[in-house]
mmCIF file of the protein (N, C-alpha, C, O) and its ligand, coordinates in Angstrom:
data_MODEL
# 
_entry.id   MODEL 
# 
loop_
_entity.id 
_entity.type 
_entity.pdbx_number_of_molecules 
1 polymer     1 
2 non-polymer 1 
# 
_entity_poly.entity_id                      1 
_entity_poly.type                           'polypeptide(L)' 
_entity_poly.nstd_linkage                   no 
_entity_poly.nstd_monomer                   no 
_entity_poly.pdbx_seq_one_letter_code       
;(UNK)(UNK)(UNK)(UNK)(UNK)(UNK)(UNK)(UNK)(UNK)(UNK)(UNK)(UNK)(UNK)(UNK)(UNK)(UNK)
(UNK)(UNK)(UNK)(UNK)(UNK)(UNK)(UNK)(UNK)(UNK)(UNK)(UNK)(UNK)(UNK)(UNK)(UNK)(UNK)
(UNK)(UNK)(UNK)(UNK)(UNK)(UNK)(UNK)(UNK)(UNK)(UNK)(UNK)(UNK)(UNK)(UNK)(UNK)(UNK)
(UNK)(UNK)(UNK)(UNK)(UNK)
;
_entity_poly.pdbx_seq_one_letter_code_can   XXXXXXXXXXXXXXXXXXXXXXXXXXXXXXXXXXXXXXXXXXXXXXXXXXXXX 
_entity_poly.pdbx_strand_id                 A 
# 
loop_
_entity_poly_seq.entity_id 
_entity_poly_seq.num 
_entity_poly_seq.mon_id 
_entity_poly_seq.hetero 
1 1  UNK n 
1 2  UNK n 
1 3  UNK n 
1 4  UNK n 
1 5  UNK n 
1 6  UNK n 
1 7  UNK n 
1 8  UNK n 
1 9  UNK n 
1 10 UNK n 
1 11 UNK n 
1 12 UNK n 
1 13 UNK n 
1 14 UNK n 
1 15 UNK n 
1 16 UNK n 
1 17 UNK n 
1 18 UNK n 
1 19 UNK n 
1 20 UNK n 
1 21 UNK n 
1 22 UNK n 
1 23 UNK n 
1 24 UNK n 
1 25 UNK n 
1 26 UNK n 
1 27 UNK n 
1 28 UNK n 
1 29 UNK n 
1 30 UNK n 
1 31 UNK n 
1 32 UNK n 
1 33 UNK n 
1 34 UNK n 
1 35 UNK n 
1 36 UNK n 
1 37 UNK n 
1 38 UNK n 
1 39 UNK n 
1 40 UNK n 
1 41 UNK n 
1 42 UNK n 
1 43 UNK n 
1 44 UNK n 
1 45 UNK n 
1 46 UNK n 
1 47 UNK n 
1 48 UNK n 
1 49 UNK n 
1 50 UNK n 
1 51 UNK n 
1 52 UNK n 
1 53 UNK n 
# 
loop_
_struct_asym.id 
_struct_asym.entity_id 
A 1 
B 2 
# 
loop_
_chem_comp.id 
_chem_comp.type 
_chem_comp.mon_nstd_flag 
UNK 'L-peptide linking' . 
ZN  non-polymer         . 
# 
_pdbx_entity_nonpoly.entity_id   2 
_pdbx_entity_nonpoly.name        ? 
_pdbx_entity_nonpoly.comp_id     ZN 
# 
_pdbx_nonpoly_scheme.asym_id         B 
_pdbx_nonpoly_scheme.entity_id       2 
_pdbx_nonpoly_scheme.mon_id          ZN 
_pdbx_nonpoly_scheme.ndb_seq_num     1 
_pdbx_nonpoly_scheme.pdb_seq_num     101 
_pdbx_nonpoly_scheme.auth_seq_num    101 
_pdbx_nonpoly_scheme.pdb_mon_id      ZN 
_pdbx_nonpoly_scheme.auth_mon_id     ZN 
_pdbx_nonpoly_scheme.pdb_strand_id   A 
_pdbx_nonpoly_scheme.pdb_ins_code    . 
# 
loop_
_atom_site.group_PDB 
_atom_site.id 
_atom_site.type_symbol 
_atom_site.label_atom_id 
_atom_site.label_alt_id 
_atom_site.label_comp_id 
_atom_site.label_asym_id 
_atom_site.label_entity_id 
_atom_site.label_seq_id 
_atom_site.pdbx_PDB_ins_code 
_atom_site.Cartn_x 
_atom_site.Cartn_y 
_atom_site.Cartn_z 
_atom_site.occupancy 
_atom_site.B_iso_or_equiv 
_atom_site.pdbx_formal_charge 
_atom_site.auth_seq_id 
_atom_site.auth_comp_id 
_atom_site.auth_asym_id 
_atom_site.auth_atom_id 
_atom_site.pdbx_PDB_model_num 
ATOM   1   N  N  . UNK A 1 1  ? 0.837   -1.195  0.000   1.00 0.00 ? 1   UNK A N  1 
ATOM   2   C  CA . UNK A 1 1  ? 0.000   0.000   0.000   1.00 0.00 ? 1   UNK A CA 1 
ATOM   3   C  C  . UNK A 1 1  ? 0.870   1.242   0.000   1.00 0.00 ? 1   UNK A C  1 
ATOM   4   O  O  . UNK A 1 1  ? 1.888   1.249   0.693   1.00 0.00 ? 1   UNK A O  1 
ATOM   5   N  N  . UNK A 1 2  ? 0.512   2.360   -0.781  1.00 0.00 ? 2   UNK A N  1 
ATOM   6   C  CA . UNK A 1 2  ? 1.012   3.728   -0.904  1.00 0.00 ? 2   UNK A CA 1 
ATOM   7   C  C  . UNK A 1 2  ? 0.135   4.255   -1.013  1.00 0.00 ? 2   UNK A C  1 
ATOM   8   O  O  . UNK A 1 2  ? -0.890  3.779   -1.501  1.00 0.00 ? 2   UNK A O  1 
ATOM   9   N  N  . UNK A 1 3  ? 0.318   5.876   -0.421  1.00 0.00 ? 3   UNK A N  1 
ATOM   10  C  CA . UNK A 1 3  ? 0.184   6.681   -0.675  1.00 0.00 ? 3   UNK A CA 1 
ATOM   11  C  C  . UNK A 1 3  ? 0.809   8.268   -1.434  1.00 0.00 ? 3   UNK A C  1 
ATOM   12  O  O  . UNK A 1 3  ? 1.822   8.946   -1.263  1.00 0.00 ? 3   UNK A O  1 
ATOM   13  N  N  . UNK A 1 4  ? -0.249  8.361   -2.204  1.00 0.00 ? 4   UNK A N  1 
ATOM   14  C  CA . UNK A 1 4  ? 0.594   9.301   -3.049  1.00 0.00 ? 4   UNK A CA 1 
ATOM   15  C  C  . UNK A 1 4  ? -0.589  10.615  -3.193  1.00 0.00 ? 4   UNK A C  1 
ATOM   16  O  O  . UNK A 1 4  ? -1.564  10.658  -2.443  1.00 0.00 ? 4   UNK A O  1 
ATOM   17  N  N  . UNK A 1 5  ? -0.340  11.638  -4.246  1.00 0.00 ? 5   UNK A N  1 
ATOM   18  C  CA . UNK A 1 5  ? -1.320  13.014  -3.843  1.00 0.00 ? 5   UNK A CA 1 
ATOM   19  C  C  . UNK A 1 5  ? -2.176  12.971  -5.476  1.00 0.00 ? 5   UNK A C  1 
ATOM   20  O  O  . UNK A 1 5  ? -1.700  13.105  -6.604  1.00 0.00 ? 5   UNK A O  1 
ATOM   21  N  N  . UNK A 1 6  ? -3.442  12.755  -5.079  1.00 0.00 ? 6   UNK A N  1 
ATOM   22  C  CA . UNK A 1 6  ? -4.443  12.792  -5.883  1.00 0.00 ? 6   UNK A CA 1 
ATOM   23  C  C  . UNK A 1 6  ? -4.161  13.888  -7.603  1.00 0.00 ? 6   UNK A C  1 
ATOM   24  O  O  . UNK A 1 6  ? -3.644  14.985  -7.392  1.00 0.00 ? 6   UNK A O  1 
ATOM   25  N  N  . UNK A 1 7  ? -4.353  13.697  -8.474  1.00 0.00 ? 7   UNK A N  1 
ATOM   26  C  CA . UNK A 1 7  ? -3.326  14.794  -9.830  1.00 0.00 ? 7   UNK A CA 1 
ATOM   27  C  C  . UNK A 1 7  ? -4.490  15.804  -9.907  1.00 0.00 ? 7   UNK A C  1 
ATOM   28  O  O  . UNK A 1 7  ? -4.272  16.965  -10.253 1.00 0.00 ? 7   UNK A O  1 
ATOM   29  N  N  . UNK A 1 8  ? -6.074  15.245  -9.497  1.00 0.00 ? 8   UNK A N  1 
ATOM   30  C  CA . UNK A 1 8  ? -7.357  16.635  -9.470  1.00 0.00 ? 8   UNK A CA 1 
ATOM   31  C  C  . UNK A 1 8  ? -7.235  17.529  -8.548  1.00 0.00 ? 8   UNK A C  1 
ATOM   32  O  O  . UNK A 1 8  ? -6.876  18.678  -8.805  1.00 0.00 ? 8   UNK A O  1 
ATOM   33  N  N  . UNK A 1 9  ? -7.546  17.073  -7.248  1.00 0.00 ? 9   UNK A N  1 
ATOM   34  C  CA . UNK A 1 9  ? -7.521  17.565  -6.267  1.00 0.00 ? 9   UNK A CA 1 
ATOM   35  C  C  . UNK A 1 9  ? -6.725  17.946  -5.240  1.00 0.00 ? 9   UNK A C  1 
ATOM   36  O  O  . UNK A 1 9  ? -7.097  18.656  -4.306  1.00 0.00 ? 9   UNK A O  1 
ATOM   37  N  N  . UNK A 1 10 ? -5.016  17.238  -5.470  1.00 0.00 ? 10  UNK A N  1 
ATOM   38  C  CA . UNK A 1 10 ? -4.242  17.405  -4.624  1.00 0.00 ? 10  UNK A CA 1 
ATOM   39  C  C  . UNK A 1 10 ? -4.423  16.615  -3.064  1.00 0.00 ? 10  UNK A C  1 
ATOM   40  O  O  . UNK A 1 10 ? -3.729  16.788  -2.062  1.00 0.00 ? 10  UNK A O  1 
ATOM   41  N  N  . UNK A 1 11 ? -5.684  15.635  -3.263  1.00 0.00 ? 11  UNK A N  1 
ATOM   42  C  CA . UNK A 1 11 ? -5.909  14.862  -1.692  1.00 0.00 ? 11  UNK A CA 1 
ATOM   43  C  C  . UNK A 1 11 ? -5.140  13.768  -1.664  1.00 0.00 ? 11  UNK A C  1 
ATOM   44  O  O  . UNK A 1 11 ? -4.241  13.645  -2.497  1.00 0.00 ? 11  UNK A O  1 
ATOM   45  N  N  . UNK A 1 12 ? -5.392  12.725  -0.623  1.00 0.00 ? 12  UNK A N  1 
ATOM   46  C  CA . UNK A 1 12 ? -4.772  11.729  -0.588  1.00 0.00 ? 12  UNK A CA 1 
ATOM   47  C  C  . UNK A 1 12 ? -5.244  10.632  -1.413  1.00 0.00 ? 12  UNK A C  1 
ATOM   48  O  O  . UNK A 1 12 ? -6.473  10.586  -1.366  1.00 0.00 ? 12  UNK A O  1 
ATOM   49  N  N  . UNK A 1 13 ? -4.836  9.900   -2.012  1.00 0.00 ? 13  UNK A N  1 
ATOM   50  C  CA . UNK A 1 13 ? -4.679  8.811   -2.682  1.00 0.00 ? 13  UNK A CA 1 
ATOM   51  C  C  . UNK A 1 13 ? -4.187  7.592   -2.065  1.00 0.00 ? 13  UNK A C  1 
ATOM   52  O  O  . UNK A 1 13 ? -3.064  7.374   -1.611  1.00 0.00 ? 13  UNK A O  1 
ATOM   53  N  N  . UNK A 1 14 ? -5.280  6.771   -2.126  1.00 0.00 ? 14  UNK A N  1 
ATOM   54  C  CA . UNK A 1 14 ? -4.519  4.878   -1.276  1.00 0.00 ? 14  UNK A CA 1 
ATOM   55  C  C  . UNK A 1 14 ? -4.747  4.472   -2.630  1.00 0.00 ? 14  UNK A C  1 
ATOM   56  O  O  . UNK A 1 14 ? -5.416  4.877   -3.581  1.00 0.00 ? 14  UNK A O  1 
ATOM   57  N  N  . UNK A 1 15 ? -3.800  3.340   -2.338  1.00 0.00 ? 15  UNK A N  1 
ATOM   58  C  CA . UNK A 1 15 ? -3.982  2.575   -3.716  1.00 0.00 ? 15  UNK A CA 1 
ATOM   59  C  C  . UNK A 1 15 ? -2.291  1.547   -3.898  1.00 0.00 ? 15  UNK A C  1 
ATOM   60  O  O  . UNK A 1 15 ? -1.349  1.486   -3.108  1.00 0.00 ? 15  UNK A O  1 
ATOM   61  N  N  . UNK A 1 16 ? -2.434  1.037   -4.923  1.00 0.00 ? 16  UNK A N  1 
ATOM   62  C  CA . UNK A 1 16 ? -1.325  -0.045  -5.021  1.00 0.00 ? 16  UNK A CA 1 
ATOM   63  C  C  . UNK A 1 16 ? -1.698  -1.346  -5.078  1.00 0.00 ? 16  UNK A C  1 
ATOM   64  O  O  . UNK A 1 16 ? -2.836  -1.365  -5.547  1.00 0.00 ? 16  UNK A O  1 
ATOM   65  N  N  . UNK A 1 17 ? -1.304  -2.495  -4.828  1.00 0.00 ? 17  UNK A N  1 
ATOM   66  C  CA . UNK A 1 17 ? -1.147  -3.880  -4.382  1.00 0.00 ? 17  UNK A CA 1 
ATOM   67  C  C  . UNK A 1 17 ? -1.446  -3.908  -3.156  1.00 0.00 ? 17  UNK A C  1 
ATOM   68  O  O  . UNK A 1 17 ? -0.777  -3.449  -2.231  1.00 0.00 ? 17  UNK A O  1 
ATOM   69  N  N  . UNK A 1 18 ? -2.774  -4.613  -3.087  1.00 0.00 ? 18  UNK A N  1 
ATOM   70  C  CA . UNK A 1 18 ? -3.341  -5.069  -1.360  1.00 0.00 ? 18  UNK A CA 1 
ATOM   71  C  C  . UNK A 1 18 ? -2.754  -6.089  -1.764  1.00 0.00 ? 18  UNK A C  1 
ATOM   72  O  O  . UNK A 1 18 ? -2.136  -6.497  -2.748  1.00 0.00 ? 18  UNK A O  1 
ATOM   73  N  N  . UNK A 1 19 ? -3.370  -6.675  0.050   1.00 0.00 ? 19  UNK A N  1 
ATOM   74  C  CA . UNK A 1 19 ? -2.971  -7.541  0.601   1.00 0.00 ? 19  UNK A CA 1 
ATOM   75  C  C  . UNK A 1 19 ? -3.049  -8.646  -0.762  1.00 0.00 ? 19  UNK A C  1 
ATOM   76  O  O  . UNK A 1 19 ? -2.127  -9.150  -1.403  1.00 0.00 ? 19  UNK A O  1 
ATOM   77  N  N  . UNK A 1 20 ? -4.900  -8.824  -0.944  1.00 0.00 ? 20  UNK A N  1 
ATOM   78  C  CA . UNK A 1 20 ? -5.539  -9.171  -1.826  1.00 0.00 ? 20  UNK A CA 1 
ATOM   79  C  C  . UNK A 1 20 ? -4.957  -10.121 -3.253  1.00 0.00 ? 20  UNK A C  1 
ATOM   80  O  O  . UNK A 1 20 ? -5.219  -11.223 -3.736  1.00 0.00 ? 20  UNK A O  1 
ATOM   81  N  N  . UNK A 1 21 ? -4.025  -8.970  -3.574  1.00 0.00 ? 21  UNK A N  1 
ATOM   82  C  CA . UNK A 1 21 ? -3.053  -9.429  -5.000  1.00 0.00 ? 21  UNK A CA 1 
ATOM   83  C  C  . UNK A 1 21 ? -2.371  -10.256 -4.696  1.00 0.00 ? 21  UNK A C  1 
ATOM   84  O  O  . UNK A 1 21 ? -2.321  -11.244 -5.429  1.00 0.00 ? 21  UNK A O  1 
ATOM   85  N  N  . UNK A 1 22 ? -1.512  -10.202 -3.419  1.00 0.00 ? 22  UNK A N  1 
ATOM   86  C  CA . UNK A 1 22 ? -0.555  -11.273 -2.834  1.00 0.00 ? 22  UNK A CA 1 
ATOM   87  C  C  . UNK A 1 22 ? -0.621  -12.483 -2.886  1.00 0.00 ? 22  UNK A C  1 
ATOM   88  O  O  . UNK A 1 22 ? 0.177   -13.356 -3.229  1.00 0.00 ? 22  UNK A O  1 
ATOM   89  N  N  . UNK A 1 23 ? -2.230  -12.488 -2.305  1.00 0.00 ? 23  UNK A N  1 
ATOM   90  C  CA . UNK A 1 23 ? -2.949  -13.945 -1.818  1.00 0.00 ? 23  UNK A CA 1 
ATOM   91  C  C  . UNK A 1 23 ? -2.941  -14.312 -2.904  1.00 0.00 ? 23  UNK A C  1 
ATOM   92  O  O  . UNK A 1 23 ? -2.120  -15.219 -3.041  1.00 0.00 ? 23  UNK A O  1 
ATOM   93  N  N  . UNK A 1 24 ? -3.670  -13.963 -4.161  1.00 0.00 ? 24  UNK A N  1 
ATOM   94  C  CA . UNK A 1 24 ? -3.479  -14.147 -5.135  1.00 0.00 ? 24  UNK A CA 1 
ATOM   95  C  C  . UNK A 1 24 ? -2.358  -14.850 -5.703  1.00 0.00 ? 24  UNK A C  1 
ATOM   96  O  O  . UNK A 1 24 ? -2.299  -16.071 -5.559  1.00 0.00 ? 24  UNK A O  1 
ATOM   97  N  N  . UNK A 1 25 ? -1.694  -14.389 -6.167  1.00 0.00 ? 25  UNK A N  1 
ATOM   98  C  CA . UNK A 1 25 ? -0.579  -14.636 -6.017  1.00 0.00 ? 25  UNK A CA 1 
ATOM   99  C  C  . UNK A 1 25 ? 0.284   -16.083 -6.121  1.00 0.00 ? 25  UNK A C  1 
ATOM   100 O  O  . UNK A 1 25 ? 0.607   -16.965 -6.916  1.00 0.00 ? 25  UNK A O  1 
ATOM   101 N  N  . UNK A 1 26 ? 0.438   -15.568 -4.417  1.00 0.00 ? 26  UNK A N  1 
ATOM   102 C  CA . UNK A 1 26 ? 0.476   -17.373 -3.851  1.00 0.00 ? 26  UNK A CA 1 
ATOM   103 C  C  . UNK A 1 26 ? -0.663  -18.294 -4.269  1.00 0.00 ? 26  UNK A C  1 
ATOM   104 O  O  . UNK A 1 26 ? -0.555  -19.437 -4.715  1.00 0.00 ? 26  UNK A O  1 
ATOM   105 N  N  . UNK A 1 27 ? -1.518  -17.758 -4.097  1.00 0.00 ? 27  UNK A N  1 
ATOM   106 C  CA . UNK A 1 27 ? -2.414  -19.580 -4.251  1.00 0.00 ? 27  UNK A CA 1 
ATOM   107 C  C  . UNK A 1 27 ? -2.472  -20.001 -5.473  1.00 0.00 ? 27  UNK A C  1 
ATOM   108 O  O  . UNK A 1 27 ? -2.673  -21.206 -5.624  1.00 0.00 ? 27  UNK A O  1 
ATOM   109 N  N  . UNK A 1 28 ? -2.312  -19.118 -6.703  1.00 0.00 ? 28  UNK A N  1 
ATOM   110 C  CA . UNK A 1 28 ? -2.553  -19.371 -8.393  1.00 0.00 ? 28  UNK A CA 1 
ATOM   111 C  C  . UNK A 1 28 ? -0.753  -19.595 -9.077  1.00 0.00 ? 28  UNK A C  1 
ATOM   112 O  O  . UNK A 1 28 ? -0.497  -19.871 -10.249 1.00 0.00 ? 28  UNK A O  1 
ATOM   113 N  N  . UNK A 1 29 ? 0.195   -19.398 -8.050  1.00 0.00 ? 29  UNK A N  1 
ATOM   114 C  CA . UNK A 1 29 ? 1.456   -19.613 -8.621  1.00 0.00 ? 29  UNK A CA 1 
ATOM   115 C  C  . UNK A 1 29 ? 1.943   -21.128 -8.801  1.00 0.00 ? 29  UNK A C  1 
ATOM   116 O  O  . UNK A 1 29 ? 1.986   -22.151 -8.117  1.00 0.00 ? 29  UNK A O  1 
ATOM   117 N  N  . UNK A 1 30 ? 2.347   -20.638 -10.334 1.00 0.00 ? 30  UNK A N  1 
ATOM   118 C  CA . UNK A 1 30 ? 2.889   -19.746 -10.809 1.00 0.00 ? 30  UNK A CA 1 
ATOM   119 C  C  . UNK A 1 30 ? 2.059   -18.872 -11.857 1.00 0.00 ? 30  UNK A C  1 
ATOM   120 O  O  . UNK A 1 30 ? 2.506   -17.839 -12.355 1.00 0.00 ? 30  UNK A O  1 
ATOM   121 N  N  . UNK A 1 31 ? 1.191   -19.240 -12.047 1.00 0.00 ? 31  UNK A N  1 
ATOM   122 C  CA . UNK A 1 31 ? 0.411   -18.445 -13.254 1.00 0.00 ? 31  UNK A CA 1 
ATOM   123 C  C  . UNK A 1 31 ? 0.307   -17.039 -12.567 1.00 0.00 ? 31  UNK A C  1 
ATOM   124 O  O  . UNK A 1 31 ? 0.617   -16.054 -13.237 1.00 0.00 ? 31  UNK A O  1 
ATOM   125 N  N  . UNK A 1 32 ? -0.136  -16.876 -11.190 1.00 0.00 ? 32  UNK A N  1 
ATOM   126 C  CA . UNK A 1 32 ? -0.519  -15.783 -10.417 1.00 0.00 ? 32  UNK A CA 1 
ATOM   127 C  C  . UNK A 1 32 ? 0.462   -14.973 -10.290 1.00 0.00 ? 32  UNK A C  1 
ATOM   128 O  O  . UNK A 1 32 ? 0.176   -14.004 -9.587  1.00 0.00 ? 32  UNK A O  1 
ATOM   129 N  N  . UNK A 1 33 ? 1.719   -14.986 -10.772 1.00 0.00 ? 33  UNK A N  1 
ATOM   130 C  CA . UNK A 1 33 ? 2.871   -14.328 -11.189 1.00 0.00 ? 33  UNK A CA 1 
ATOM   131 C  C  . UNK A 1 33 ? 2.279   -13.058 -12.045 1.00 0.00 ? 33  UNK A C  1 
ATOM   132 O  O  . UNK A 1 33 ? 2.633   -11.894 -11.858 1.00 0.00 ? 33  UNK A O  1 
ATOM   133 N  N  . UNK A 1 34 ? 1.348   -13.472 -12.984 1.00 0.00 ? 34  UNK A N  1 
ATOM   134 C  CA . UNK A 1 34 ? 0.868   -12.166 -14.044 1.00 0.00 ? 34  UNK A CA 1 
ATOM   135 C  C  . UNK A 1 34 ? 0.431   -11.226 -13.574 1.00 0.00 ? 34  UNK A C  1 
ATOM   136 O  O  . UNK A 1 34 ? 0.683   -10.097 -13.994 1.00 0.00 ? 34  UNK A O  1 
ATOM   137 N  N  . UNK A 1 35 ? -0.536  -11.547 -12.320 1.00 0.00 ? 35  UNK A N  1 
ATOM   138 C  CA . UNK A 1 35 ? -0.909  -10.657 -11.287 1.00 0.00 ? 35  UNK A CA 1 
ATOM   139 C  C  . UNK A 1 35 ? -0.522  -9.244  -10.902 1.00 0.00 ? 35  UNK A C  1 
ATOM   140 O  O  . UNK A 1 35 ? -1.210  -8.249  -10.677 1.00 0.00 ? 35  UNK A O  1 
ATOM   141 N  N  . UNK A 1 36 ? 0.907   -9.472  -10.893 1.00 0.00 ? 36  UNK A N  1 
ATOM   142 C  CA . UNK A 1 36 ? 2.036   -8.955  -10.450 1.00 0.00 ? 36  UNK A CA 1 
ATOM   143 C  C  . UNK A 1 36 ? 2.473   -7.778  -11.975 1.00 0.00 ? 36  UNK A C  1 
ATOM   144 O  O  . UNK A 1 36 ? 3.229   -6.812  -11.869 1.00 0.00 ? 36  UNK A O  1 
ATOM   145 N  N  . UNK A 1 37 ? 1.854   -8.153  -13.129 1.00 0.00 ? 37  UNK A N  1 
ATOM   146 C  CA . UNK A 1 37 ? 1.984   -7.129  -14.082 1.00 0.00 ? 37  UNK A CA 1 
ATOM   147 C  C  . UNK A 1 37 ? 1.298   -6.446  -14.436 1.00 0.00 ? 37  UNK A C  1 
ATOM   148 O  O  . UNK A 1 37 ? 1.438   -5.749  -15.440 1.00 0.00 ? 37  UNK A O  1 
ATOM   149 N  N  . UNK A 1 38 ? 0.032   -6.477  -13.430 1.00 0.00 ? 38  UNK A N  1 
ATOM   150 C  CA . UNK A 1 38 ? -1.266  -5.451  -13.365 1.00 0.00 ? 38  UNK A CA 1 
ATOM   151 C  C  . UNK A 1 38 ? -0.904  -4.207  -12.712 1.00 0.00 ? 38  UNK A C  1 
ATOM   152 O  O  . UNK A 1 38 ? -0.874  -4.073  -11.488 1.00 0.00 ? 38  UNK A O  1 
ATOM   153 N  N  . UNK A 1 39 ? -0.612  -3.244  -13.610 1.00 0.00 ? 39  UNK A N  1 
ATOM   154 C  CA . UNK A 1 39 ? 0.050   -2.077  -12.919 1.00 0.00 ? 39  UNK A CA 1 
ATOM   155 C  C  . UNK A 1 39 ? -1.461  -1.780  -11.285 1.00 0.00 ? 39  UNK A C  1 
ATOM   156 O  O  . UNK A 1 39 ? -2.633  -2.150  -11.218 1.00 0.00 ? 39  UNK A O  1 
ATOM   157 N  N  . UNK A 1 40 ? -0.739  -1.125  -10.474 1.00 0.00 ? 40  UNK A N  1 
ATOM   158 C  CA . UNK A 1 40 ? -1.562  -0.613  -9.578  1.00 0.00 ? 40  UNK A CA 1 
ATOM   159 C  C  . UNK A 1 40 ? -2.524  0.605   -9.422  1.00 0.00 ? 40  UNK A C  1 
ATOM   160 O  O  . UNK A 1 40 ? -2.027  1.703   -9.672  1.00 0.00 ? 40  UNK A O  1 
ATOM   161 N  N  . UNK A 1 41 ? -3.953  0.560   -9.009  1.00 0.00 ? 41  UNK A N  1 
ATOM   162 C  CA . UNK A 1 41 ? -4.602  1.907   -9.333  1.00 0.00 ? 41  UNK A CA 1 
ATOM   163 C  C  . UNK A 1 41 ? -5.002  2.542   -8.291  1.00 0.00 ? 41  UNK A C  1 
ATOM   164 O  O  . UNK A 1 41 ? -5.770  1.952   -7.531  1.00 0.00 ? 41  UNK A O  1 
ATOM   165 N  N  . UNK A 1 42 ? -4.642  3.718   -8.030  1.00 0.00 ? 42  UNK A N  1 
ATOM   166 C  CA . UNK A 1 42 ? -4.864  4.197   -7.045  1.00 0.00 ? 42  UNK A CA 1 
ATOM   167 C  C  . UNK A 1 42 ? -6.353  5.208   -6.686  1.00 0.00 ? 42  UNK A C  1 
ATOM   168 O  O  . UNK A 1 42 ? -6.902  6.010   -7.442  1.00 0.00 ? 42  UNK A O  1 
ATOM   169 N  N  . UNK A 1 43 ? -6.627  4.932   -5.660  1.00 0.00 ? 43  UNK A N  1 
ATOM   170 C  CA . UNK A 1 43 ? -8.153  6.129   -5.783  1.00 0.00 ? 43  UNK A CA 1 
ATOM   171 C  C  . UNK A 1 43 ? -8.104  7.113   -4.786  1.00 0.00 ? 43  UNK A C  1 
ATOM   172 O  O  . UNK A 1 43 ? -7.744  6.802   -3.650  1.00 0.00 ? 43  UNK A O  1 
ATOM   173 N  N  . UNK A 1 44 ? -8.430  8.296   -5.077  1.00 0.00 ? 44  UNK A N  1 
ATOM   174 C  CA . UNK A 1 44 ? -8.536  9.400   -4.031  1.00 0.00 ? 44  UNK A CA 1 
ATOM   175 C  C  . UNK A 1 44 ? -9.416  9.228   -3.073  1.00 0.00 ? 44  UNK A C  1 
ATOM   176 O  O  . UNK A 1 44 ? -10.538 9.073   -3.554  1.00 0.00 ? 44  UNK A O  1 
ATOM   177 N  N  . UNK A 1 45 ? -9.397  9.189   -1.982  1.00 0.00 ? 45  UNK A N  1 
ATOM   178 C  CA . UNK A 1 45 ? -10.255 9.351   -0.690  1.00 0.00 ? 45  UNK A CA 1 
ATOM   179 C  C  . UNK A 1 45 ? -10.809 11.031  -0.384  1.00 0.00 ? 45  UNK A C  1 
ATOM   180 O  O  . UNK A 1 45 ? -11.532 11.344  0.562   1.00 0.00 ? 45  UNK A O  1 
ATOM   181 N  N  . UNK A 1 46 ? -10.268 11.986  -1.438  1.00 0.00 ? 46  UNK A N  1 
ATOM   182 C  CA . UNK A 1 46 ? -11.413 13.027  -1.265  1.00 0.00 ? 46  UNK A CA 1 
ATOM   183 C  C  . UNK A 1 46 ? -12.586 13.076  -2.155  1.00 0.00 ? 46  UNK A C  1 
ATOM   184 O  O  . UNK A 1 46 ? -13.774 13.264  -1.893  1.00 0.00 ? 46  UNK A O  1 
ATOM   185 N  N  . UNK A 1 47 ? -11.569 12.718  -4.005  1.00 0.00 ? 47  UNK A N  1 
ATOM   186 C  CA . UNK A 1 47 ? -12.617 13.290  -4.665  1.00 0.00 ? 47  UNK A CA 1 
ATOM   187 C  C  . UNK A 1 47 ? -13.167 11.727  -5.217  1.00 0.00 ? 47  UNK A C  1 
ATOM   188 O  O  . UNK A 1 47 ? -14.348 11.500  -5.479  1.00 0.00 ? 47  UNK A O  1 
ATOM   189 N  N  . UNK A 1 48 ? -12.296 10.932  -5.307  1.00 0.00 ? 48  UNK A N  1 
ATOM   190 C  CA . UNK A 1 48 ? -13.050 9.350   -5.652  1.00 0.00 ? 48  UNK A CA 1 
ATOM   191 C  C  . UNK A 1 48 ? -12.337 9.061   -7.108  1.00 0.00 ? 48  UNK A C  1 
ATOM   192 O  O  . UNK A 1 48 ? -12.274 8.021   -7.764  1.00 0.00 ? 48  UNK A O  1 
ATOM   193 N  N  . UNK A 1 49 ? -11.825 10.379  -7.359  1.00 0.00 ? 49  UNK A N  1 
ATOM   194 C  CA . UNK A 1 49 ? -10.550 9.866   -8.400  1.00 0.00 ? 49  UNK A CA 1 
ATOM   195 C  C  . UNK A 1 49 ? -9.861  8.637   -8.784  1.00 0.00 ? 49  UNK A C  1 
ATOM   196 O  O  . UNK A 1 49 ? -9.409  8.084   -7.782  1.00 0.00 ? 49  UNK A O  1 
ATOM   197 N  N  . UNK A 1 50 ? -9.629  8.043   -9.804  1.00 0.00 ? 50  UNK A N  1 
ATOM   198 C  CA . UNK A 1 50 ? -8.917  6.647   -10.408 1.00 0.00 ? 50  UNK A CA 1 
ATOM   199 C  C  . UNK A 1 50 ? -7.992  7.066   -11.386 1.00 0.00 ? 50  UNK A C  1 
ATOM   200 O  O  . UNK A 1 50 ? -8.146  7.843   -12.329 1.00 0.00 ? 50  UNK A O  1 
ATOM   201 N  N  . UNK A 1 51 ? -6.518  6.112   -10.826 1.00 0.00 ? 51  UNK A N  1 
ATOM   202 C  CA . UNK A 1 51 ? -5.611  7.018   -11.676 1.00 0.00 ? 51  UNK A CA 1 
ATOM   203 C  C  . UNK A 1 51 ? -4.842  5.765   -11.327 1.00 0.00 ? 51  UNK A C  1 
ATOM   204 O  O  . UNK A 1 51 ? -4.872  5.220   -10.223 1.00 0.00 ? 51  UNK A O  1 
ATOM   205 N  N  . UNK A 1 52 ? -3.937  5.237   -12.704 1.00 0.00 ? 52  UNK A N  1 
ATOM   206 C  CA . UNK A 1 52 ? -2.328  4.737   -12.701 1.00 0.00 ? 52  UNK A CA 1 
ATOM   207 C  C  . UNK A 1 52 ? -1.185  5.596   -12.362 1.00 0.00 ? 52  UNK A C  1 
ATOM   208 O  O  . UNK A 1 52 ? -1.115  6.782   -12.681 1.00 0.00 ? 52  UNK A O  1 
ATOM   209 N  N  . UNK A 1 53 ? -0.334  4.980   -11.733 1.00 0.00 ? 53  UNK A N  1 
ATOM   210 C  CA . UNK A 1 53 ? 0.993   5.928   -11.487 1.00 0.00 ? 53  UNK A CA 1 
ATOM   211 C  C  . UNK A 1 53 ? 1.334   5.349   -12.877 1.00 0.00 ? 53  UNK A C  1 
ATOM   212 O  O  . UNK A 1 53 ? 2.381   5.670   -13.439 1.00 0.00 ? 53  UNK A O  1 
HETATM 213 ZN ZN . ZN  B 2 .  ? -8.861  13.793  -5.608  1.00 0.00 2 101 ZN  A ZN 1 
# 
């Protein structure tokens, strides 16, 4: 998990690889390796923004 600053609004942004992807991950590996080339999307917690780094 990161945080980084929203590109509309300047708020905070969570976003990245949860836990979620991990599990993933592990239980589908090795295929679940691809997982891992799903860039991460992050969403603003002010304005509800969706954005790739
Ligand atoms: Zn925002």
């Amino acid at each position: 998990m990161a945080w980084v600053s929203c590109p509309q609004c300047q708020g905070k942004a969570k976003g990245g690889r949860g836990c979620l992807i991990i599990f993933l991950v592990i239980i589908t590996f090795p295929i679940g390796l691809l997982f891992l080339l799903v860039k991460p999307t992050f969403v603003c917690t002010k304005c509800g923004f969706k954005f790739n780094t």
